[in-house]
N, C-alpha and C positions, 0 to 999 in steps of 0.2 A: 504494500500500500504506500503511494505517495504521500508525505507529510507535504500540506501545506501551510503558509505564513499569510498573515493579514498587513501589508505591506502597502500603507499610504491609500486603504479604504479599496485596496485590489487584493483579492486570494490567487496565491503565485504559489508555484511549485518550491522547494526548499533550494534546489540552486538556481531557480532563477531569481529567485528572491534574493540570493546574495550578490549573485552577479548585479542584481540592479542597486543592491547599497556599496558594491564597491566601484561603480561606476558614477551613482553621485560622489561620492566622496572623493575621485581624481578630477569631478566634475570638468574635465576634457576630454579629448578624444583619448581613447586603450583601443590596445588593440588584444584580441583573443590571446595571444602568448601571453601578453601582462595581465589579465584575468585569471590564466591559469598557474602564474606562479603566485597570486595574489590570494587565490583560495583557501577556504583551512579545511581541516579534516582530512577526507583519504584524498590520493591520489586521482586527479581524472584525468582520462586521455582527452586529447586536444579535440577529436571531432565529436566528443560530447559535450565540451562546453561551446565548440563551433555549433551544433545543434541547439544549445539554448540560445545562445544570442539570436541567431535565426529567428525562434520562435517569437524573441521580446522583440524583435523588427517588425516581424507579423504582427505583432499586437498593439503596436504603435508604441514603443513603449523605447526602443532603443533608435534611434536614428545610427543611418549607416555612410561610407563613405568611404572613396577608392583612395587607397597611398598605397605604390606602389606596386606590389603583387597582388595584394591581399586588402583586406576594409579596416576598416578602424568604427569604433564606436561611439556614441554618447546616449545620456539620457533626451529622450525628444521631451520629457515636460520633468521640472521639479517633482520632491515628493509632495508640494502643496498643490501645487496645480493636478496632481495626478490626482490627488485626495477629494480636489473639489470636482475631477470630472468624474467623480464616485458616486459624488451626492447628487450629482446633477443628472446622474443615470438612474437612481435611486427613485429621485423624484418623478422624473417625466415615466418608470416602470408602475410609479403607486396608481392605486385606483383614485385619491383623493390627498394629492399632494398638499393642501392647503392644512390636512389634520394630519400629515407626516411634521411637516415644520413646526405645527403646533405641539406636538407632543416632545419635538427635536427642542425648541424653547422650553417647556418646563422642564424636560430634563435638567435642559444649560441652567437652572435656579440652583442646582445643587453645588453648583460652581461660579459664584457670583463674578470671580474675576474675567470667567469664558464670558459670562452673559453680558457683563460690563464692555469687554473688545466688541461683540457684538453690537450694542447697543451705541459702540463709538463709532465701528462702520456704514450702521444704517442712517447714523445721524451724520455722515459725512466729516467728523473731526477726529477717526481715528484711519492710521496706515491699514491698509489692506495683505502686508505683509509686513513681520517684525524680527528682525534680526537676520544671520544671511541662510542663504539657500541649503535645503536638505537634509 
């Protein structure tokens, strides 16, 4: 059975999931060699993590790009950005978006300081993103 991870409001398989935190985290292009010495755990051969990144390309999740022989990679969205086109898929899936938010809101009261950023971005006097990327 494959273990998967909840990774920025996307369920990912366990090494795609790390390949895509060790790809914010050089947050520039890698290339699949530097992925795979970059890895922890067992050993993988090369055309299995050349098959993940594949796949996180498919999924729009990795942007791809020619040097040389071979591609090199990056993240196509942060993990905020990727988080909020979670919720945004979340919502246009509900039957009744309107009592998704509302119940996403009293949640947010358990945590006054979430509710509070919230309530700075609706009212237009807070950033919409805070501190750096990832």
């Amino acid at each position: 059975m494959v273990t998967r991870r909840q990774v920025a409001g996307r369920r990912l398989g366990e090494l795609e999931a790390e390949v895509m935190e060790l790809a914010w985290s050089r947050g520039d292009w890698v290339g699949v060699h530097d992925l795979l010495t970059a890895l922890h755990g067992q050993q993988r051969a090369y055309t299995t993590v050349m098959t993940i990144v594949t796949r996180l390309c498919d999924k729009g999740l990795l942007e791809r790009r020619r040097e040389g022989r071979g591609f090199v990679y990056r993240p196509a969205l942060t993990k905020e950005e990727l988080a909020a086109r979670a919720l945004r898929e979340v919502l246009a899936d509900a039957e009744d978006p309107r009592a998704v938010l509302a119940h996403f809101v009293k949640d947010l009261e358990a945590s006054p300081e979430l509710l509070g950023r919230l309530r700075a971005l609706t009212d237009g006097t807070g950033a919409a993103h805070e501190g750096g990327a990832g």
